[in-house]
N, C-alpha and C positions, 0 to 999 in steps of 0.2 A: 878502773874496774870494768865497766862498759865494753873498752875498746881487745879486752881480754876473755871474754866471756866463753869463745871457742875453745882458747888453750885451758882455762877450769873444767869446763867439758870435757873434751880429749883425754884430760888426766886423770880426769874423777873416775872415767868409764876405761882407761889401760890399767888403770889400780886395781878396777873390780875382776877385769878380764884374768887378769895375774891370777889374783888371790882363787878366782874361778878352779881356773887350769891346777893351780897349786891343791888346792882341796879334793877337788876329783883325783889327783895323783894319790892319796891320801884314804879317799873312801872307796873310789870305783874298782878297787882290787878284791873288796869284800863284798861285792854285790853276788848275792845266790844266783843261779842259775846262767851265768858265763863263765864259760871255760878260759879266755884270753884275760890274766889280772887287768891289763888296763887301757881295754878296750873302749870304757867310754872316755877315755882323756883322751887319744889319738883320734877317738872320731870329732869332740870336742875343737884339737885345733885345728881338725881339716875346715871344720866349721866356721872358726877364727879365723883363718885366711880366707873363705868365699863374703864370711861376714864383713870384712875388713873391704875385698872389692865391690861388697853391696856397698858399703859406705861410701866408695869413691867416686862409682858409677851416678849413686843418688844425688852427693853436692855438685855434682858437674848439669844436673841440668836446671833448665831454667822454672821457674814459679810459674811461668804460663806456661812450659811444657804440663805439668801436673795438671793446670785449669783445664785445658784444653781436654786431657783424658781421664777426667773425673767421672762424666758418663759412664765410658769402657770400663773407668775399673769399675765401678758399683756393678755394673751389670756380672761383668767377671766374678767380682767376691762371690754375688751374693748366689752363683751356680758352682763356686767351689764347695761353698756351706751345705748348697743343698745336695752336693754329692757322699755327702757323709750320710748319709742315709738310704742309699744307692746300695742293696745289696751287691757285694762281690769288687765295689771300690771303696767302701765306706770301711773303718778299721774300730771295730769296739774295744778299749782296755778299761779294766773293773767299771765296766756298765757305763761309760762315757763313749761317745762316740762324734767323737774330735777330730779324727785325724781319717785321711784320704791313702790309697795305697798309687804311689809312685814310681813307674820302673827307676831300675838304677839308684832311684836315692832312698827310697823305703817309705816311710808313713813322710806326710806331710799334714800341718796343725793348720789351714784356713784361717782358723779364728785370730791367728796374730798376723795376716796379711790383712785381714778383715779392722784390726785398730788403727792402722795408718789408713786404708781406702777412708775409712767413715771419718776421720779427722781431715783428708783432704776435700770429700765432697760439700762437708759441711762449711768448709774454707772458700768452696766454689760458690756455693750458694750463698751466704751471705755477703760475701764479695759483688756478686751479681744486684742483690736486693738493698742494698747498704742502707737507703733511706727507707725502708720498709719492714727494721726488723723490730721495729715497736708495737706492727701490727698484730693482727692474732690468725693470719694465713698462711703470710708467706715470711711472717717472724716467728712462730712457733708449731703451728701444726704441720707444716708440709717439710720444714727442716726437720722437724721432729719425726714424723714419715720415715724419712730416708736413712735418720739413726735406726730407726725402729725396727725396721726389717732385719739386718743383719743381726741387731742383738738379739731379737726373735728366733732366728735362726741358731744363735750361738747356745743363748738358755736350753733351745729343745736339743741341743745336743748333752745337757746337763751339765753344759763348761759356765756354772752359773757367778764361778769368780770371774769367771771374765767379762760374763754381761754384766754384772756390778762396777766392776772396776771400769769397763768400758760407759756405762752411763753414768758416772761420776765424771768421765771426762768432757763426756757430750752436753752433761750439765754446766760446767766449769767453763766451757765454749760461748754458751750459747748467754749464760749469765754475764760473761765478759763483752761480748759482740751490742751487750744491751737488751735481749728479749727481757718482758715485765716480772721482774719476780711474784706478781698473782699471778700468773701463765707456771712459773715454775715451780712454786712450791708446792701446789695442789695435784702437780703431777707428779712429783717428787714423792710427795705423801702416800697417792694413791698406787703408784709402784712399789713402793717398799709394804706396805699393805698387802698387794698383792703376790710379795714374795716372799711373805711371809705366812700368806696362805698356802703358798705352793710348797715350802719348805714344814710346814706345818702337817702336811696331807702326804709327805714323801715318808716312807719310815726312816729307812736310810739316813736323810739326810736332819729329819730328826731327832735319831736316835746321839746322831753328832753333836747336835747342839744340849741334849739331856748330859751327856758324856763331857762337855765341855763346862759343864756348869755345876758338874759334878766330879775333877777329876780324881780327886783323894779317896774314889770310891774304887776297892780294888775292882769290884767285877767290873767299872770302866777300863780299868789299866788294863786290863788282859783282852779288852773289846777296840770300841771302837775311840776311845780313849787312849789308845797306846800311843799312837804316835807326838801326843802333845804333850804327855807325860813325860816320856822319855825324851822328850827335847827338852824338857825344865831337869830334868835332872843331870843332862850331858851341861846344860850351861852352867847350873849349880856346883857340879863336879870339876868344870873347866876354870871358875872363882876369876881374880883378877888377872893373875897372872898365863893360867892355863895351864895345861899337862905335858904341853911339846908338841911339834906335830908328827902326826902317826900316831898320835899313844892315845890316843881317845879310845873308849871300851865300848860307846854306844852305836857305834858304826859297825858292828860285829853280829847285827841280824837284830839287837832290839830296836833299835831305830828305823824304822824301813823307808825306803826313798830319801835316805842320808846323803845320797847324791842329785836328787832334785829338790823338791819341797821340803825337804830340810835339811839343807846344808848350812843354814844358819845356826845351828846349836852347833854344829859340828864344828865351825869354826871360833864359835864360844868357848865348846871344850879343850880344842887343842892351843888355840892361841890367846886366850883369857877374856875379857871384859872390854880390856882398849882395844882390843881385835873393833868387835863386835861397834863397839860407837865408832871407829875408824870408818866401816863399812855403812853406819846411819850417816857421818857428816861426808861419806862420800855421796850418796844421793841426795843430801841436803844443798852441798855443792850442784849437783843436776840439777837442782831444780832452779837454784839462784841465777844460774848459767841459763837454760833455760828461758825464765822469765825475762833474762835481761837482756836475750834477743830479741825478743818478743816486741818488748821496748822501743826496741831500738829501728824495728823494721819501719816503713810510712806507708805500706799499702796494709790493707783489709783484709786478705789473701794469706800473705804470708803472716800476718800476725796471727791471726789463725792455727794456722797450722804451726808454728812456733810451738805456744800456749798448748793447742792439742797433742804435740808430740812429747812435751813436758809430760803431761798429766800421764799420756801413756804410758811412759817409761816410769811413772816417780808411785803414782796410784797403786801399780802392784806390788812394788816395791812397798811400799809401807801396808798394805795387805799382807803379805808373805812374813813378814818380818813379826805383823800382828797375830798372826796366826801359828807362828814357830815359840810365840813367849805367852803363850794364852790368852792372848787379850781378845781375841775374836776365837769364831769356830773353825774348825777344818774344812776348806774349801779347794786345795789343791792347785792356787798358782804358784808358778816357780817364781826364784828372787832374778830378776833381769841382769845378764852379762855373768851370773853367777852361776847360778843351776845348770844343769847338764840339759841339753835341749838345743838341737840344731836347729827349728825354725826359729824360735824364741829370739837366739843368739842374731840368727843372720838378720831378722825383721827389726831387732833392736840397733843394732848396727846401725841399718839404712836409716834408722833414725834419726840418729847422732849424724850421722851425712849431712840429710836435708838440714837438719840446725846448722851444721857449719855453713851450708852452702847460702841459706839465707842469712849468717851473720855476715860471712864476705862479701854479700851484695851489695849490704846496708853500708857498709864501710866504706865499699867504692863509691856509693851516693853519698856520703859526708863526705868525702873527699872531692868528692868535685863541686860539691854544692860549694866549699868554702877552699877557696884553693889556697887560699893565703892567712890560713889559720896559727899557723906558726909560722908568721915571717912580722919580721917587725919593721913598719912606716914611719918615717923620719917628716917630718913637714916644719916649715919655718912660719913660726906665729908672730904676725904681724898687728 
């Protein structure tokens, strides 16, 4: 299982990319206000093919190539972030302001270059400190620091699934590396405390979670309730088997962003129930794969970042998925390798690179460490 963990990888995530491309064939014909039917599938696999060379360009370099430019990048993210607020390069859509304007390639999202930067620097830094991270300076406050900035940066853009999802990773890091869980959970406490005062004081974003907890209430369904509504009813309607693909009815303007943040009912509806668990035990798979790199690595560095690229990919992933079947509120992440989304796609990609590239390493060093692991010694006992 171990010595396989790359290729469960690789497969779990050209399963997803499929099913991806196949569904946007599917919805992105009926998106309002494009003239070309299926303009976002074509720009999708152009996406796929740069995603695919971020992959390969990623596993080709080495673990202290990234130590090395941990600095650069932090410095780098964290003047990407703050360009989205940069009148006249900054890009607002419905009152988030996420994305940067890019000659030639169009908006670009920071914030998902910014989940791998903050899982490598955090990789550097405890790498660096290794016997020190039980302390409470240079184990928790100053690594903590260095998450902090960027997710700071990413909440005040109001991409506040992504600061969630991303400090559930930096938690899952730093909990693993060994910082004291009295260091974590009282800051755990008082973040979610405090995001729930901020989300408390938003109307907006209040009014979503009123709407979520109320959805059988029509005036939610026709507000800000529709969209979760109408994904419980596309999955309902979709039953075990499904309707066929193409024939789903909720992708026809009551469902809106049928082709990003919820493309999960969508393929409920058309391709039934084993769709839908196919697509949970494929990122269950990720994450098994994942972890069992992780495992497998012998340095501080790469186990690191291992663990933090898991979380990255797998966290929003079961957000998105919690969020498309009511279990949580509306908060706007896309499902990874799935939703329509060129930085998303490419940044997820160079993910799954770096994990192979650190599983092939580890391999090479078991191989050499035991070079005679499969060869059998004959000796005469005297």
């Amino acid at each position: 299982m171990a010595r396989h963990c790359s290729t469960i990888l690789c497969a779990a995530v050209a399963i997803l990319v499929a099913l991806g491309l196949t569904m946007l064939a599917s919805t992105s014909a009926w998106v309002k206000g494009v003239e070309a039917p299926y303009h976002f599938l074509q720009r999708q696999a152009v996406m796929v093919m740069v995603g695919l060379v971020a992959a390969f360009v990623a596993s080709k370099f080495s673990m202290e190539f990234y130590r090395k430019l941990a600095p650069a990048m932090f410095i780098g993210v964290c003047i990407l972030l703050a360009l989205c607020f940069v009148p006249g390069i900054g890009i607002s859509i419905y009152g988030s302001k996420r994305w940067i304007g890019v000659p030639l390639i169009g908006s670009f999202q920071p914030s998902e270059l910014a989940r791998i930067v903050v899982v490598i620097c955090l990789a550097a830094w405890f790498a660096r400190w290794q016997s020190e991270v039980k302390t409470f300076w240079r184990g928790f406050v100053l690594p903590g620091v260095i998450a902090g900035i960027p997710i700071l940066l990413i909440a005040l853009e109001t991409d506040v699934g992504t600061a969630l999802s991303l400090s559930v990773s930096v938690g899952a890091i730093m909990y693993c590396v060994g910082t004291r869980l009295r260091l974590i959970v009282p800051t755990a406490l008082t973040a979610m405390t405090g995001a729930y005062l901020f989300v408390r004081h938003n109307e907006n974003r209040w009014g979503r979670i009123q709407a979520w907890l109320d959805l059988e209430n029509p005036v939610h369904q026709l507000d800000r309730g529709m969209q979760q509504w109408r994904a419980l009813l596309a999955l309902g309607n979709g039953g075990p088997t499904g309707v066929g693909l193409g024939n789903g009815v909720e992708k026809f303007g009551t469902l809106t962003f049928a082709h990003i943040d919820f493309i999960f009912p969508v393929i409920g509806e058309e391709l039934g129930l084993g769709a839908t668990l196919f697509v949970v035990l494929c990122y269950v798979a990720i994450a098994v794969a994942g972890c069992g790199i992780a495992l497998q690595t012998t340095s501080m560095f790469s186990r690191c970042i291992a663990l933090g690229l898991t979380c990255v990919i797998v966290v929003p992933a079961m957000v998105n998925i919690g969020v498309t079947t009511a279990l949580l509120p509306n908060d706007g992440l896309p499902l990874p390798f799935v939703s329509y989304g060129g930085t998303s796609l490419i940044f997820s990609l160079a993910a799954v690179g770096m994990l192979v590239g650190i599983h092939r390493r580890a391999q090479v060093g078991v191989t050499k460490e035991f070079p005679l692991n499969r060869q059998t010694r004959l000796a005469v006992r005297l």
